[in-house]
Backbone as JSON Lines, residues from 0, in Angstrom:
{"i":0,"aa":"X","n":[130.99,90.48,81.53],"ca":[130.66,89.21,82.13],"c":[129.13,89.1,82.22]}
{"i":1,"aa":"X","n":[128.18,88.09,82.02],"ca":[127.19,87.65,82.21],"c":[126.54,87.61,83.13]}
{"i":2,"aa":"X","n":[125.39,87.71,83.78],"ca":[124.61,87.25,84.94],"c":[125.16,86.19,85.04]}
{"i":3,"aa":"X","n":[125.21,85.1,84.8],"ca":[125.14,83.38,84.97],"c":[126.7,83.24,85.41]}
{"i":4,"aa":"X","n":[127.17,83.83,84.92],"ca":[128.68,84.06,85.03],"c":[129.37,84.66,86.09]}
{"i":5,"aa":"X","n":[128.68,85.85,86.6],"ca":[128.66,86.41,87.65],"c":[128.64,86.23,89.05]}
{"i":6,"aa":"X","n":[127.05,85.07,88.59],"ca":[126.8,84.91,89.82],"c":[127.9,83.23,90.26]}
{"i":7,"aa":"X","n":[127.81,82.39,89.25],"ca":[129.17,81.9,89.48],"c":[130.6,82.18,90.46]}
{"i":8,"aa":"X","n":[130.6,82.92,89.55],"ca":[131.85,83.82,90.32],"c":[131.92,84.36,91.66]}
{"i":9,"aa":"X","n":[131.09,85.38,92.09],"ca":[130.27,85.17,93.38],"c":[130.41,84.21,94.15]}
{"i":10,"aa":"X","n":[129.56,83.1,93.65],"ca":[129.59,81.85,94.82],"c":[130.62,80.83,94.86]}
{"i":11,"aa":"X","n":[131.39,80.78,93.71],"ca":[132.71,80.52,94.14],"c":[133.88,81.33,95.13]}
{"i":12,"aa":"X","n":[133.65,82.73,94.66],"ca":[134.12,83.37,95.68],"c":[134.15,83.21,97.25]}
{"i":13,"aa":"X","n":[133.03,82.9,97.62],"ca":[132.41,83.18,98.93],"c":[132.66,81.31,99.59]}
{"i":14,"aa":"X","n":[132.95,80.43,98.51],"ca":[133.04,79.05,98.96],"c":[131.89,78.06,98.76]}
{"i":15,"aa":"X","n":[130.85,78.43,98.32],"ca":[129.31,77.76,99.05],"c":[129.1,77.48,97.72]}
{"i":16,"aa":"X","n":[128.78,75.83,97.98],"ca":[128.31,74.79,97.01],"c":[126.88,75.25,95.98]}
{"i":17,"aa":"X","n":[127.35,74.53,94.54],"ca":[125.82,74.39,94.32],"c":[125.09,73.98,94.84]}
{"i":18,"aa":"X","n":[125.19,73.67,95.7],"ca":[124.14,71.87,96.19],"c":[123.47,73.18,97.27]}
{"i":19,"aa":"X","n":[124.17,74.18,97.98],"ca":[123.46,74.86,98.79],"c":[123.11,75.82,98.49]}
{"i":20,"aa":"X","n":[123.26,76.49,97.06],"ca":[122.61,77.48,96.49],"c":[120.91,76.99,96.08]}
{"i":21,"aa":"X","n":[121.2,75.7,95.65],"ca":[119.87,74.72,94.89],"c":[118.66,74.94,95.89]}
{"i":22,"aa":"X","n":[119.61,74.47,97.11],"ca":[118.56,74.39,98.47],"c":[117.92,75.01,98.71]}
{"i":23,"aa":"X","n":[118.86,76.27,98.89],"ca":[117.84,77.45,99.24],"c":[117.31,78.57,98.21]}
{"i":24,"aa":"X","n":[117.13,77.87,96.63],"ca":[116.23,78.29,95.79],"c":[114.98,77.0,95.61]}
{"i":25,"aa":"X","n":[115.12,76.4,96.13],"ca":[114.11,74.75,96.15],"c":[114.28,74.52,95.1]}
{"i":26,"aa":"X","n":[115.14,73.86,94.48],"ca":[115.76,73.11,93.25],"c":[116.78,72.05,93.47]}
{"i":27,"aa":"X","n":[116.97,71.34,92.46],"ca":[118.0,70.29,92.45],"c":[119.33,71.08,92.16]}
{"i":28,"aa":"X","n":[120.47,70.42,92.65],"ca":[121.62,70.8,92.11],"c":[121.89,70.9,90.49]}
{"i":29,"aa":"X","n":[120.92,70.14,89.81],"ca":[121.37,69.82,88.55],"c":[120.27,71.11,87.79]}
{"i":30,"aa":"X","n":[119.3,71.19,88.42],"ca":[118.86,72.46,87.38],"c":[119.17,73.72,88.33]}
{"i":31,"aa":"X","n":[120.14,74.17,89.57],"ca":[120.67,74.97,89.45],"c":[121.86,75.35,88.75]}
{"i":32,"aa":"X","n":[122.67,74.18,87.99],"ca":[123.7,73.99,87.71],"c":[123.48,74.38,85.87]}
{"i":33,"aa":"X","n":[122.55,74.22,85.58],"ca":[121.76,74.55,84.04],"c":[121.62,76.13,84.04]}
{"i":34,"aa":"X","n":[121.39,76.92,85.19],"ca":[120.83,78.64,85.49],"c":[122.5,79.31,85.59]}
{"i":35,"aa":"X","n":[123.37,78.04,86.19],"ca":[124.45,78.98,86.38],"c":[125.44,78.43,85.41]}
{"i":36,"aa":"X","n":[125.16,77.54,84.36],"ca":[125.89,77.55,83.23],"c":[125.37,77.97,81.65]}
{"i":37,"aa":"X","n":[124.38,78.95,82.15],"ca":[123.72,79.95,81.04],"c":[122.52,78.58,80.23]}
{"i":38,"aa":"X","n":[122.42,77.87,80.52],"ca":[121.49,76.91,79.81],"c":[120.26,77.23,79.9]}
{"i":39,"aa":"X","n":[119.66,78.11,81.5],"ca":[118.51,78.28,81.46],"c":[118.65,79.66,82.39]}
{"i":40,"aa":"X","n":[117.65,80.42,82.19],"ca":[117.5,82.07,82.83],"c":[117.33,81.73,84.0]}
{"i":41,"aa":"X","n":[117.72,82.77,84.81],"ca":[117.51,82.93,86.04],"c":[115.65,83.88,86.45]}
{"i":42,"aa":"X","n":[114.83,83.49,87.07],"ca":[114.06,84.49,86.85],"c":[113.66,85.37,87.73]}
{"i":43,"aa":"X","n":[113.36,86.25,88.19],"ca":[113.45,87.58,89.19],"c":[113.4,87.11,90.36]}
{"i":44,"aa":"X","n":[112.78,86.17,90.62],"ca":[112.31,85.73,92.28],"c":[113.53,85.08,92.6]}
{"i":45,"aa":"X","n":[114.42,84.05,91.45],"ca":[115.39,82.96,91.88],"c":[116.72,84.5,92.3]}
{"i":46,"aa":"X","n":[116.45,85.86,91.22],"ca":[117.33,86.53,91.62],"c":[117.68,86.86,93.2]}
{"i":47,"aa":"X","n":[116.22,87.47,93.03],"ca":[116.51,87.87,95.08],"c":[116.55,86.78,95.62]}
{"i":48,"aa":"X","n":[116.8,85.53,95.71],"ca":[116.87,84.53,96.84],"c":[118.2,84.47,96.67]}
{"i":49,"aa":"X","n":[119.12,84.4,95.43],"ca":[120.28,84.6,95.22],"c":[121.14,85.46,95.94]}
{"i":50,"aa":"X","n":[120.68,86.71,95.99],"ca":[121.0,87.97,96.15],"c":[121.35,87.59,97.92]}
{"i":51,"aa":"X","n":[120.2,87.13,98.79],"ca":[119.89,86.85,99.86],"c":[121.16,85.65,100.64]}
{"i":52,"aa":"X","n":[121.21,84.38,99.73],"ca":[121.63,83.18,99.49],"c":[124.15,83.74,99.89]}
{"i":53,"aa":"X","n":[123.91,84.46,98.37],"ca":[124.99,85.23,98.41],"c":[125.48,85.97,99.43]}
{"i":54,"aa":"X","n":[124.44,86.92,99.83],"ca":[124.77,88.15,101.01],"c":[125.6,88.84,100.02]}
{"i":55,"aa":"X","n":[124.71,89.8,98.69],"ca":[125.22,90.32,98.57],"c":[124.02,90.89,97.36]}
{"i":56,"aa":"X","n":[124.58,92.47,96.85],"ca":[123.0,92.77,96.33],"c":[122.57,92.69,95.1]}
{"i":57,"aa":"X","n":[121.37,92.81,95.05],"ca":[120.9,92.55,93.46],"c":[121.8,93.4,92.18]}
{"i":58,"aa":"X","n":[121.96,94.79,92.49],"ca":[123.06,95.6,91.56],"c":[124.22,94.99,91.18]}
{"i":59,"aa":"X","n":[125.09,94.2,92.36],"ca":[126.3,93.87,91.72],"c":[126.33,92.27,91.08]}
{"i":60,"aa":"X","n":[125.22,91.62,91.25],"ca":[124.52,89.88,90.78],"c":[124.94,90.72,88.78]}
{"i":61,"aa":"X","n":[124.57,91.57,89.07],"ca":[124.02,92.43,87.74],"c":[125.56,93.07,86.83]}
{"i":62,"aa":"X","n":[126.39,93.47,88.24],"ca":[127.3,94.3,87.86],"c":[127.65,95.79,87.7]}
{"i":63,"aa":"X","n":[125.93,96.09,88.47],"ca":[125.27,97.85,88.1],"c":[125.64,98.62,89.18]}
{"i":64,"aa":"X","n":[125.91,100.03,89.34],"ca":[125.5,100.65,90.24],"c":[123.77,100.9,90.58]}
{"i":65,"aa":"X","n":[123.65,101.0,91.79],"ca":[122.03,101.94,91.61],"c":[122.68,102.93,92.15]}
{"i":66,"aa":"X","n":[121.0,103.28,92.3],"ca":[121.09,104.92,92.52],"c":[120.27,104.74,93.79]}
{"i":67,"aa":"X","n":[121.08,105.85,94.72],"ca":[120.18,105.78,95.86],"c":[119.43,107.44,96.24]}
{"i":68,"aa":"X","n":[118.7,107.47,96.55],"ca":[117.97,108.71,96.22],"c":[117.57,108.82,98.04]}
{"i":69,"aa":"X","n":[117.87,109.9,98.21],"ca":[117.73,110.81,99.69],"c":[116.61,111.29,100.11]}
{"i":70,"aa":"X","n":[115.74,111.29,100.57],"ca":[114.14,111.66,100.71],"c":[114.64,112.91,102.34]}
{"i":71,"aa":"X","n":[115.58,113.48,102.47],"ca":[115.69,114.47,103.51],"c":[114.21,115.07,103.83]}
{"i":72,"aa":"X","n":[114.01,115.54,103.16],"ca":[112.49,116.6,103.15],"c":[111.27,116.2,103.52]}
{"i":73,"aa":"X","n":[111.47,115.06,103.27],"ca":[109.78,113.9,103.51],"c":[109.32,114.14,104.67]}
{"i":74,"aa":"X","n":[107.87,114.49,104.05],"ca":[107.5,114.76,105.26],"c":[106.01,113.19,105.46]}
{"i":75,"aa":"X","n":[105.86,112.28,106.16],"ca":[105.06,112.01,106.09],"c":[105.38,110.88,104.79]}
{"i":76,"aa":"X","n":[104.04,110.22,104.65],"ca":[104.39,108.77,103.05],"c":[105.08,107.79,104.25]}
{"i":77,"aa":"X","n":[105.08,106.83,102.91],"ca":[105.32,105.69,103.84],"c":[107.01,105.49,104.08]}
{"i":78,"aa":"X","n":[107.78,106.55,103.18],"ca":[109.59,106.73,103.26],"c":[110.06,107.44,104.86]}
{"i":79,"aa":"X","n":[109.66,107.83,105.21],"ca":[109.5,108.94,106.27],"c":[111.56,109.68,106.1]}
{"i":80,"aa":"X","n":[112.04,109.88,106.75],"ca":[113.6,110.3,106.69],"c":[114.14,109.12,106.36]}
{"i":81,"aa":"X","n":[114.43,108.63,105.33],"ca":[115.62,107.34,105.02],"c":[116.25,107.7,103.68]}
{"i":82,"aa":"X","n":[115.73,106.62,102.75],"ca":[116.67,106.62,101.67],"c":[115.99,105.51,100.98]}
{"i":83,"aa":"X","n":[116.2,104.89,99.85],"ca":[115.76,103.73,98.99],"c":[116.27,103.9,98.15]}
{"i":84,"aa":"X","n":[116.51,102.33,96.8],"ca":[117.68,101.63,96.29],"c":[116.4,101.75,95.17]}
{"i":85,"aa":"X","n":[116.57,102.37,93.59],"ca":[115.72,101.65,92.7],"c":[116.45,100.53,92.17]}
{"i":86,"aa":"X","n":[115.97,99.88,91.5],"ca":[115.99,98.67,91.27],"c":[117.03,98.36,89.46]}
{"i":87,"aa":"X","n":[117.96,97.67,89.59],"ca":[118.55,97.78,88.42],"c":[117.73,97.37,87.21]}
{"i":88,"aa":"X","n":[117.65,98.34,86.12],"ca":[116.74,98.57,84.63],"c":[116.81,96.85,84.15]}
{"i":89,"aa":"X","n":[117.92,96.24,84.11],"ca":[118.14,94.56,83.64],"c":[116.95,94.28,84.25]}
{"i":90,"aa":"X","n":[117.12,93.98,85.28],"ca":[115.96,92.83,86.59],"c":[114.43,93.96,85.89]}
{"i":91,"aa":"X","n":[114.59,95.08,85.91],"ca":[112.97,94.9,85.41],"c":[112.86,94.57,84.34]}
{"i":92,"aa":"X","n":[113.66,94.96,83.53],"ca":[113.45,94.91,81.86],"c":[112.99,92.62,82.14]}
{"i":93,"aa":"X","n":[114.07,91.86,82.55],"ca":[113.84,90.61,83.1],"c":[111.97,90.05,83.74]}
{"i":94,"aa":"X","n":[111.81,91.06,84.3],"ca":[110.82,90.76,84.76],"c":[109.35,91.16,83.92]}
{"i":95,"aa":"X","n":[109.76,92.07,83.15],"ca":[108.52,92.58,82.25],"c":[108.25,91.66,80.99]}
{"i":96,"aa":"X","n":[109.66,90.43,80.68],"ca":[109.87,89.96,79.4],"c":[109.18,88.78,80.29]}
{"i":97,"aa":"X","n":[109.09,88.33,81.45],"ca":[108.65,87.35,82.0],"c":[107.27,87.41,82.09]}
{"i":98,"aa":"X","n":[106.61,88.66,82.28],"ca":[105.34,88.95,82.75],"c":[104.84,88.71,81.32]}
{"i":99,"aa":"X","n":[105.55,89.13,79.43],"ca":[105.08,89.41,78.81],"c":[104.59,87.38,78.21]}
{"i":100,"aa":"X","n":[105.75,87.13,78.58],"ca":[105.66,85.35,78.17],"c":[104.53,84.61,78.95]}
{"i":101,"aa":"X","n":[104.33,84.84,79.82],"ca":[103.13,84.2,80.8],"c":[101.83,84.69,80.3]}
{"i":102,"aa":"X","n":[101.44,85.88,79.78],"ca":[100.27,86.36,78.73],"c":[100.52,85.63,77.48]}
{"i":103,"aa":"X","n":[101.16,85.27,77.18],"ca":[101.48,84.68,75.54],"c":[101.39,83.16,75.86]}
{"i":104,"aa":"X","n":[101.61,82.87,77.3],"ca":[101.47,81.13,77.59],"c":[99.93,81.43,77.86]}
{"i":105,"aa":"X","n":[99.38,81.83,78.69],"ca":[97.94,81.89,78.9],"c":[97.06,82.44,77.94]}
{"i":106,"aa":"X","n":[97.18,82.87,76.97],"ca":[96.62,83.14,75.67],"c":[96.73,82.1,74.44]}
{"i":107,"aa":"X","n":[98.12,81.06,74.57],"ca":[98.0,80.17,73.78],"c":[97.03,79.13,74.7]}
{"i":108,"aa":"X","n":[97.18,78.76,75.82],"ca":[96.29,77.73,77.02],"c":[95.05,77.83,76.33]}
{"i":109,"aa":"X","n":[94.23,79.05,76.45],"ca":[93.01,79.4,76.04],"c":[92.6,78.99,74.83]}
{"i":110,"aa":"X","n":[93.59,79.47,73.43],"ca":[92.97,79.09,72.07],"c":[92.82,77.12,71.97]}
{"i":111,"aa":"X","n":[93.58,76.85,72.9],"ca":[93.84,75.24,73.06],"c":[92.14,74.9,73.61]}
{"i":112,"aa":"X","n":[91.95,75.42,74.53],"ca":[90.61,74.76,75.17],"c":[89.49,75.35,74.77]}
């Protein structure tokens, strides 16, 4: 199953309108309705508001397990005794293809002016 598909699924699950997913990504219903019928990407930031929106986490938006890694020993740093979630490889790989397009938009901007 797809991201777009997913998250569909999801928010049908749970009951809650496009119209209030839109809202609380600051969009119209109609171009949230374009992100969740694969017409247009979702992009990292709309993920976590999703994630938030849903009440539910970025791994399974995805379909992934993470990995949660145990810091017992820590002494000190800013983890102190807890734990932390890395981040599913999609959403960065997502976010690095985003970072790489915004150099390629601001590099074409430039040869323009």
């Amino acid at each position: 199953m797809k991201l777009h598909e997913r998250i569909k699924a999801i928010r049908e699950d749970k009951s809650i309108s496009q119209e209030a997913v839109a809202f609380a990504l600051g969009m119209s219903q109609s171009q949230y309705s374009r992100r969740e019928n694969g017409e247009v990407k979702f992009n990292a930031d709309e993920i976590i508001d999703l994630s938030k929106k849903l009440e539910t986490k970025i791994s399974d938006l995805y379909g992934e397990e993470t990995t949660t890694l145990y810091n017992h020993n820590q002494k000190g740093g800013n983890f102190g005794v807890g734990y932390y979630v890395m981040m599913p490889e999609k959403l960065i790989e997502q976010y690095e293809k985003r970072l790489q397009e915004k150099d390629e938009m601001i590099a074409l901007l430039k040869m323009k002016i």
